[in-house]
N, C-alpha and C positions, 0 to 999 in steps of 0.2 A: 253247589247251587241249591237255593232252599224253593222246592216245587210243590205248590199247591192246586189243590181241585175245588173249583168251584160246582158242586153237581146242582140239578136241578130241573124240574120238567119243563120249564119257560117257555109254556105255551098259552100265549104267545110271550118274548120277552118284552118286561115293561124299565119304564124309568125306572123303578126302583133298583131292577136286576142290576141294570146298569151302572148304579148310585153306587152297589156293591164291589161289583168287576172293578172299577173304578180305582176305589179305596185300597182293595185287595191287591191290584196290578202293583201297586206302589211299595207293598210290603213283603212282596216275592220276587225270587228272578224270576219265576215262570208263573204265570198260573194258567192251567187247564181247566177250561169250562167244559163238565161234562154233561151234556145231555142224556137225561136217563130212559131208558124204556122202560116203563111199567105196568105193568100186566092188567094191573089192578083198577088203571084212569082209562078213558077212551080221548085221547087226545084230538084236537079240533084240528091241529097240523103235526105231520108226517115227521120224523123224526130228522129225516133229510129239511125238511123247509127248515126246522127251526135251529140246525146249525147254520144252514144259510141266512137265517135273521143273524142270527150273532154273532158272526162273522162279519157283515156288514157294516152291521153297526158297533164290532172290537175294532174296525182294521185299520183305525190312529192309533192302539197302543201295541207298539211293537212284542212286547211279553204274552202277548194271551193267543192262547191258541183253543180252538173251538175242535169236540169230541162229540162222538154219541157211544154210550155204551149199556150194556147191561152185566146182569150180574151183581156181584156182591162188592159194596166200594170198597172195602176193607183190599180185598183183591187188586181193586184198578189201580187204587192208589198204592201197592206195594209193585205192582206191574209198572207205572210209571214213576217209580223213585219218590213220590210226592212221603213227604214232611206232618203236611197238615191238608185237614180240608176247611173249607170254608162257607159258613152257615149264616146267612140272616137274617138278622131276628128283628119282627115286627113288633111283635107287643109278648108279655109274659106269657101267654098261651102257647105261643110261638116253643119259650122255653122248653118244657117240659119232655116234649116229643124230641126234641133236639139231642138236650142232656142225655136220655134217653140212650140215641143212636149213636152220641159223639161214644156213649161208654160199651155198646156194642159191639163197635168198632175199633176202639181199643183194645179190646177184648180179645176180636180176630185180626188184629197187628196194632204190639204194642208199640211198634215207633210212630205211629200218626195218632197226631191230636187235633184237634179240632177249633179253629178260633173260632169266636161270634163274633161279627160284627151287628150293632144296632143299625137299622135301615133312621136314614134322614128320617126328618122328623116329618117331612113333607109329602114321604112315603110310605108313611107307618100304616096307613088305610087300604093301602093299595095290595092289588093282586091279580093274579092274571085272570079267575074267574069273573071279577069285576069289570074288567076290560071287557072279557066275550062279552057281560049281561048285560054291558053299556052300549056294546058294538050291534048287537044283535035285535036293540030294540032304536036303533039309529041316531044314538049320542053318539055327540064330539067328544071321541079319544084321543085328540090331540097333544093332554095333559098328563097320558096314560104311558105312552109309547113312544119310542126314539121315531121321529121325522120320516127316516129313510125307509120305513118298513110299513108306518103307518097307512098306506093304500094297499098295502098287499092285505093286511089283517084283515081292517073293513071290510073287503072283498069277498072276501074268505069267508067272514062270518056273518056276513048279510046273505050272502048266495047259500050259504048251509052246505058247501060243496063237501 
């Protein structure tokens, strides 16, 4: 069974995350979306909520399963059997920090590699800081964010809770 991670802070998750899951669900038996903790961000939702966004909005594709973890991926991914992880990549900037990590990681377990995928072309701008700065000063995120989650965001980052 070839198992991949999707890691990532996806706060909040946007279309484009999704564009990703998506593409990746198709080329794995499994893939594990892992939500990361990071010490270093102060995240706008709880690490709890935003498995629950992804969750929500994975649970038509039967393969993916939604995680929060911390620690070292090299680790998570040699703990759950995974193969490869899975990285996307917006524009060449994107690049570099990527290469970076994917060779990090190889580093500390050489049986995971790391694919890139290119984000749609239609989400190559997009991110999830964009979405708060959009949300936050009271644009329509519609364009930004899967449907089903889109009133909880707003909410969330109009109220400043």
């Amino acid at each position: 069974m070839k198992i991949a991670i999707y890691p990532g802070s996806f706060d909040p998750v946007t279309l484009g995350h999704l564009d990703i899951i998506r593409r990746a669900s198709v080329m794995f038996d499994r893939l594990i979306v892992a939500v990361m903790h990071n010490q270093n961000k102060k995240p706008a939702f709880s690490a709890e909520e935003r498995v629950e966004f992804l969750k929500r909005t994975t649970a038509d594709l039967p393969n993916v399963e939604v995680e929060s973890f911390g620690g070292l991926l090299a680790d998570y991914a040699k703990q759950k059997n995974a193969c490869a992880i899975v990285k996307g990549l917006r524009a060449v900037s994107d690049f570099e920090y990527e290469f970076q990590m994917a060779l990090a990681n190889r580093k500390l377990n050489p049986e995971l590699d790391t694919v890139f995928l290119m984000t749609s072309a239609e989400y190559m701008y997009l991110s999830s800081s964009i979405v708060k700065d959009i949300a936050v000063h009271g644009g329509d995120v519609a364009d930004f964010v899967p449907e089903g989650i889109m009133q909880d965001i707003v909410r969330r980052i109009r109220k400043g809770e």
